[in-house]
N, CA, C and O atoms as CSV, one atom per row, in Angstrom:
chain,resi,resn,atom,element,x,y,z
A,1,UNK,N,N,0.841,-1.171,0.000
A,1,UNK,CA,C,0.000,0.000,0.000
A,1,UNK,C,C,0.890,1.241,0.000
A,1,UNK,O,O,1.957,1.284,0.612
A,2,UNK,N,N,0.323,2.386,-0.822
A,2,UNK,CA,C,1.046,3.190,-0.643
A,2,UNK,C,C,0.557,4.370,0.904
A,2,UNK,O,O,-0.356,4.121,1.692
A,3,UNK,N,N,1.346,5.428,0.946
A,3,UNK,CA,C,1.398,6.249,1.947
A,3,UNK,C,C,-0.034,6.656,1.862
A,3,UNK,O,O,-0.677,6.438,2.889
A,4,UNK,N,N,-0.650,7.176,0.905
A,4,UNK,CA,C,-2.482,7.606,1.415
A,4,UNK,C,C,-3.224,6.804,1.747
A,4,UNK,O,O,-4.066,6.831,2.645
A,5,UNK,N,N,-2.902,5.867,0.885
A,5,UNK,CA,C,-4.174,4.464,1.694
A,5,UNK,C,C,-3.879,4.078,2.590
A,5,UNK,O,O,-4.798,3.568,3.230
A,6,UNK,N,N,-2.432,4.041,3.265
A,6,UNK,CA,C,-1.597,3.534,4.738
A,6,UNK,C,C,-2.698,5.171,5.685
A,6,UNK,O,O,-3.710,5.043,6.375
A,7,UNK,N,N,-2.246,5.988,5.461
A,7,UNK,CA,C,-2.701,7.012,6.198
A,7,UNK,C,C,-4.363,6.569,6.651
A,7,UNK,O,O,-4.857,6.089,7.671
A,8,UNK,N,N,-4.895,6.994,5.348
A,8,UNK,CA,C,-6.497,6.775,5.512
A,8,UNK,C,C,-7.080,5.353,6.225
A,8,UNK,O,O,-8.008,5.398,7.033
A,9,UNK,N,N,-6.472,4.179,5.858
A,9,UNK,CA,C,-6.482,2.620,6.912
A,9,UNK,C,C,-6.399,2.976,8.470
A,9,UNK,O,O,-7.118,2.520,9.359
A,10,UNK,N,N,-5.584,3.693,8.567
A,10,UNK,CA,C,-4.714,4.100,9.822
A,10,UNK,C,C,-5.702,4.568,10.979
A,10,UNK,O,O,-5.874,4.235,12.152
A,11,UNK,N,N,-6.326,5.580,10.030
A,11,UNK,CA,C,-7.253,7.070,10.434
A,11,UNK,C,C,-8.520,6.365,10.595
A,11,UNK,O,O,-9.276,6.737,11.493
A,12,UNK,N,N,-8.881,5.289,9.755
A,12,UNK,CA,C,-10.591,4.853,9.882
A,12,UNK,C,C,-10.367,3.392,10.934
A,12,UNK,O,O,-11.356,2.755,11.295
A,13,UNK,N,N,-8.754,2.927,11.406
A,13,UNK,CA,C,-8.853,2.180,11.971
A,13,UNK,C,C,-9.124,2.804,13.638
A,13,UNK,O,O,-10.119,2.495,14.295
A,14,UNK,N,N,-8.159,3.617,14.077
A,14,UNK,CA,C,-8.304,4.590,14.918
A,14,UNK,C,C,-9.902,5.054,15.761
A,14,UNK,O,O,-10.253,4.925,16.934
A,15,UNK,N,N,-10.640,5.655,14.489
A,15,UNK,CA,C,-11.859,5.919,14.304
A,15,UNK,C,C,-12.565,5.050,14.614
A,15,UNK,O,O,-13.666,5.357,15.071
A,16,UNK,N,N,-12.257,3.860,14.503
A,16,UNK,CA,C,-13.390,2.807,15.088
A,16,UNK,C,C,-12.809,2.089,16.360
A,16,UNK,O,O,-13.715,1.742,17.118
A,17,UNK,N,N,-11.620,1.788,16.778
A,17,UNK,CA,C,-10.941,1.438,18.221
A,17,UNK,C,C,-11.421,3.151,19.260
A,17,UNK,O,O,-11.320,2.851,20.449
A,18,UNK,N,N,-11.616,3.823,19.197
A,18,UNK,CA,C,-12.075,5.188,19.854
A,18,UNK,C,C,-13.788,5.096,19.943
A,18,UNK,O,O,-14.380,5.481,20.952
A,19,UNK,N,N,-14.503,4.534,18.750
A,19,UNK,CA,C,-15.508,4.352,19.064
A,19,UNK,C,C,-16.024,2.891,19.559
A,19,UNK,O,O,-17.246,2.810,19.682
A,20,UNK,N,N,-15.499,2.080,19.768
A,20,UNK,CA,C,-15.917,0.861,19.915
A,20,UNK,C,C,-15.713,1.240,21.126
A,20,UNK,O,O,-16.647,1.101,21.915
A,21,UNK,N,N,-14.443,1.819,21.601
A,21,UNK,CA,C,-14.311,1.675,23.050
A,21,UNK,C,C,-15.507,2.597,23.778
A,21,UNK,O,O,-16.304,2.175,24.616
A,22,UNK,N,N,-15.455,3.552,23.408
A,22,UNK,CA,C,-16.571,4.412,23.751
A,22,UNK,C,C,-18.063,3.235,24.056
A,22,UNK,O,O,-18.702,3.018,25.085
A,23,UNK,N,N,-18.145,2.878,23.159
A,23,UNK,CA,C,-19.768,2.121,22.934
A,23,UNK,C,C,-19.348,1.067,23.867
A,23,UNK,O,O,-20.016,1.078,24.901
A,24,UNK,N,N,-18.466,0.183,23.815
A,24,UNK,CA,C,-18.231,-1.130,24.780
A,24,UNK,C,C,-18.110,-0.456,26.624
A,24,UNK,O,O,-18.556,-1.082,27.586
A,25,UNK,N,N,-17.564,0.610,26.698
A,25,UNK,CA,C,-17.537,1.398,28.058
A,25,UNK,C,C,-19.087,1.646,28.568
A,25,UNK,O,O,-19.282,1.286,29.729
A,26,UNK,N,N,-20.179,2.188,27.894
A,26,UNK,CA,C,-21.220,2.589,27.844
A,26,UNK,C,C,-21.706,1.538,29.358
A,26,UNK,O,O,-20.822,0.736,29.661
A,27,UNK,N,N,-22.395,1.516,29.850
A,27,UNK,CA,C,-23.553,0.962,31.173
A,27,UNK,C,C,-24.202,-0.009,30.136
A,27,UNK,O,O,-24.068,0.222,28.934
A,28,UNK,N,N,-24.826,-0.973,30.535
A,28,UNK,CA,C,-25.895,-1.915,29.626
A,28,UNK,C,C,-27.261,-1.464,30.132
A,28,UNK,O,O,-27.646,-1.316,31.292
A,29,UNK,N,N,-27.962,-1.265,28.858
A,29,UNK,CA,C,-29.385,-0.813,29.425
A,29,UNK,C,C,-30.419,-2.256,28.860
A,29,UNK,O,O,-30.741,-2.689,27.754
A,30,UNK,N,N,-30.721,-2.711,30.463
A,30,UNK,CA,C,-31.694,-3.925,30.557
A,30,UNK,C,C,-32.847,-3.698,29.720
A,30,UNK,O,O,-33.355,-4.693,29.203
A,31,UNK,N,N,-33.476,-2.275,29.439
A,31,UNK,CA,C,-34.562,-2.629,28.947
A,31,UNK,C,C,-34.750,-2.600,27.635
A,31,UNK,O,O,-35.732,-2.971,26.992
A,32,UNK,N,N,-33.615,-2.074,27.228
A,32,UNK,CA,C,-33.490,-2.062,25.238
A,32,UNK,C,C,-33.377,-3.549,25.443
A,32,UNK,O,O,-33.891,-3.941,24.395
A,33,UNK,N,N,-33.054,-4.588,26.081
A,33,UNK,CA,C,-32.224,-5.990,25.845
A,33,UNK,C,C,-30.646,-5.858,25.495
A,33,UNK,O,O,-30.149,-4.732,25.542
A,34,UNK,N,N,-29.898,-6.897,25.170
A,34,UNK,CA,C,-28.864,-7.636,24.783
A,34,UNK,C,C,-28.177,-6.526,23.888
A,34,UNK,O,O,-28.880,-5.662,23.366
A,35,UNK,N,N,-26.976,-6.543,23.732
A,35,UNK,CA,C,-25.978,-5.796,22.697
A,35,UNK,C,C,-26.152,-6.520,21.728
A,35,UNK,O,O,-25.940,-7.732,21.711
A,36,UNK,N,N,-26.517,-5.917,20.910
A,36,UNK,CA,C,-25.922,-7.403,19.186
A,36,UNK,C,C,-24.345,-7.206,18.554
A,36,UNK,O,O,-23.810,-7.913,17.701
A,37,UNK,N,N,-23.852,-6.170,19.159
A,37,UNK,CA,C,-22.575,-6.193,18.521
A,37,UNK,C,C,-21.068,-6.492,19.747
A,37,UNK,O,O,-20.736,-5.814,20.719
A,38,UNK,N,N,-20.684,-7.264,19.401
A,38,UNK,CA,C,-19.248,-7.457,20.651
A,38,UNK,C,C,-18.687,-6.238,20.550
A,38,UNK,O,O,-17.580,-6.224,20.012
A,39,UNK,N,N,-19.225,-4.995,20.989
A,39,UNK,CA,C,-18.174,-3.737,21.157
A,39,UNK,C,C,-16.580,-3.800,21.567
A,39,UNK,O,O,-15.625,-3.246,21.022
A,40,UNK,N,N,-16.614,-4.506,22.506
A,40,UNK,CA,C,-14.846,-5.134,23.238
A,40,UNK,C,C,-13.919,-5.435,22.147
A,40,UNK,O,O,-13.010,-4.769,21.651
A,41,UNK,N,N,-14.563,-7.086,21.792
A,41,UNK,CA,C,-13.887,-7.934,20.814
A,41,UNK,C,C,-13.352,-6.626,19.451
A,41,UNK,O,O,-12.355,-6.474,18.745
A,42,UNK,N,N,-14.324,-6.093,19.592
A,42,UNK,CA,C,-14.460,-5.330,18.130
A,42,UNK,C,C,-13.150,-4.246,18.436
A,42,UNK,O,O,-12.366,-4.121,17.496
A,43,UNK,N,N,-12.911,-3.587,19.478
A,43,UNK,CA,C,-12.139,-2.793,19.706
A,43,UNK,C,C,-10.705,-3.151,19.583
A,43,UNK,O,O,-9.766,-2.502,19.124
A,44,UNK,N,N,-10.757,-4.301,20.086
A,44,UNK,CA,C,-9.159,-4.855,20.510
A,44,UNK,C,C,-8.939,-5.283,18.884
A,44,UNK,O,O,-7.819,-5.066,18.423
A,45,UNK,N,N,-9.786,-5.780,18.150
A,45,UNK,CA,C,-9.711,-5.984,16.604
A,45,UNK,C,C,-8.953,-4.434,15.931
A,45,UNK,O,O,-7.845,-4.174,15.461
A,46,UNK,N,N,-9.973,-3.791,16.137
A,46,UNK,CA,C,-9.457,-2.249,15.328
A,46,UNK,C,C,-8.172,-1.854,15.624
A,46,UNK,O,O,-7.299,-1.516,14.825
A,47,UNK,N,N,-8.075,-1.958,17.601
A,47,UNK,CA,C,-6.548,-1.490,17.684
A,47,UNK,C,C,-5.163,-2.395,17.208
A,47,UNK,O,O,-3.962,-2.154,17.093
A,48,UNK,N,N,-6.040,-3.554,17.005
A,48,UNK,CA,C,-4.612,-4.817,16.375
A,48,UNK,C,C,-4.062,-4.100,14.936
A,48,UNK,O,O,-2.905,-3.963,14.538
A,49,UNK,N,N,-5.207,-3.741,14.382
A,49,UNK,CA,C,-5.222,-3.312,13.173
A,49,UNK,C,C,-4.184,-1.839,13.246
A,49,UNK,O,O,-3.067,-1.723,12.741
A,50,UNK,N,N,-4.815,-0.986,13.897
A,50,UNK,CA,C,-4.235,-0.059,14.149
A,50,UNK,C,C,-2.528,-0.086,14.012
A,50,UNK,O,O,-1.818,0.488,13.186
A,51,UNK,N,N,-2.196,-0.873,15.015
A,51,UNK,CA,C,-0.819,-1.452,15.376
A,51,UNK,C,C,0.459,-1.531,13.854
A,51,UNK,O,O,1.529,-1.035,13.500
A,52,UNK,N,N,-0.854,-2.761,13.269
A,52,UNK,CA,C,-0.026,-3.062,12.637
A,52,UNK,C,C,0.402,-2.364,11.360
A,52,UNK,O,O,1.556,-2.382,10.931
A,53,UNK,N,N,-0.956,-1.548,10.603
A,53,UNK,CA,C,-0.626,-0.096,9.936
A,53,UNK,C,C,0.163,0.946,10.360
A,53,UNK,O,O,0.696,1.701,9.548
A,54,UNK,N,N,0.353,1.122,12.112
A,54,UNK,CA,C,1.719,1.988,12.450
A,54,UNK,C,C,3.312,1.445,11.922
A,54,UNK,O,O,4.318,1.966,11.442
A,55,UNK,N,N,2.928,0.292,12.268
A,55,UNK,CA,C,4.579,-0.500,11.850
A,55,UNK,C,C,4.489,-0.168,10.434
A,55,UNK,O,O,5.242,0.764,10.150
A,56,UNK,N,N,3.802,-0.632,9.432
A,56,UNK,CA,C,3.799,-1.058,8.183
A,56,UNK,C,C,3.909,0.855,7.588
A,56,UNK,O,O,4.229,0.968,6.404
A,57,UNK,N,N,3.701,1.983,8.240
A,57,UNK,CA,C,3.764,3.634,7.893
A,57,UNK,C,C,5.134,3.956,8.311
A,57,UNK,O,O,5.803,4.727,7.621
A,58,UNK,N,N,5.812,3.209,9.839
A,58,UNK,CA,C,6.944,3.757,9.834
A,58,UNK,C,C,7.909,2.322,8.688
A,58,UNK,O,O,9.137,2.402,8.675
A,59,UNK,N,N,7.496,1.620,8.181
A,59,UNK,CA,C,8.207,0.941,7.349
A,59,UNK,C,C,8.322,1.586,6.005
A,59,UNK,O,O,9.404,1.504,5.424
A,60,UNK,N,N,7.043,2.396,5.293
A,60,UNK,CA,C,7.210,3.140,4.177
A,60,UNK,C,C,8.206,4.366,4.311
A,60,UNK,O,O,8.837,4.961,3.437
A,61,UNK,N,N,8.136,4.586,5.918
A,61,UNK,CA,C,9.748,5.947,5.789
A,61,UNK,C,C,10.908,5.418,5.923
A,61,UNK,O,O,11.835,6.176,6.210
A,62,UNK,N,N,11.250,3.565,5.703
A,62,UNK,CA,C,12.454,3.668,5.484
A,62,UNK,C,C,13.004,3.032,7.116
A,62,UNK,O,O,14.196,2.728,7.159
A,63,UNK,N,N,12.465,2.902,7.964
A,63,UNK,CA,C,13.040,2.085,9.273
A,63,UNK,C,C,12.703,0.281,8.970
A,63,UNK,O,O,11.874,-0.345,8.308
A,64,UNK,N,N,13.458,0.052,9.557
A,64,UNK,CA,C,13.347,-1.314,9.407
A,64,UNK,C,C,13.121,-2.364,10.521
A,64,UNK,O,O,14.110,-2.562,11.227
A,65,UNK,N,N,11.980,-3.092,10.822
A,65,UNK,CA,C,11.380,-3.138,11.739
A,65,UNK,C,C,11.373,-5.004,11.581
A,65,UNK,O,O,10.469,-5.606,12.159
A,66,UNK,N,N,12.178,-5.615,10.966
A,66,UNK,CA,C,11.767,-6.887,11.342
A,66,UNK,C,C,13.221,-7.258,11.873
A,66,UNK,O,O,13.974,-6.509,12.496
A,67,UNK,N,N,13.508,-8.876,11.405
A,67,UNK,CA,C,14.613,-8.896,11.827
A,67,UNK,C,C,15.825,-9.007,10.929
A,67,UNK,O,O,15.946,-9.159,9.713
A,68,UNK,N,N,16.908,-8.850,12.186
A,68,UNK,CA,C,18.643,-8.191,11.008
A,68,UNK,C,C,18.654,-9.435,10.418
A,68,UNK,O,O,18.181,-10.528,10.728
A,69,UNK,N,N,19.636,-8.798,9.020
A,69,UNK,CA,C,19.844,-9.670,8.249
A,69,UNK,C,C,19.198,-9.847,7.029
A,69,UNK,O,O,19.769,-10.239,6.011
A,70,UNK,N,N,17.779,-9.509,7.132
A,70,UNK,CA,C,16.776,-9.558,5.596
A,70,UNK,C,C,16.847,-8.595,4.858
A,70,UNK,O,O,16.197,-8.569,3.813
């Protein structure tokens, strides 16, 4: 991927680990019923994601992030 689509991945992954957490933090309200969406699961998903588009942005400037030798 190049640098805008790394950016924009980055930015809408962000965007949803900030809101998931938000929504998964929320109180449960008994009388709407049940969550249908795993807000949690979903969060720790986005920020994995997150993660790994940081590595893979400071890899397009040129640092080298795995291991020596390759």
């Amino acid at each position: 991927m190049d640098l805008p689509t790394t950016l924009a991945a980055l930015a809408a992954s962000l965007g949803l680990t900030v809101f998931a957490g938000w929504r998964g933090a929320r109180p449960p309200d008994f009388l709407k019923g049940p969550r249908m969406i795993p807000w949690r699961p979903l969060m720790a998903a986005a920020a994995t994601a997150s993660l790994i588009l940081l590595v893979h942005l400071v890899n397009l400037f040129g640092v080298t992030t795995g291991p020596p030798g390759r």
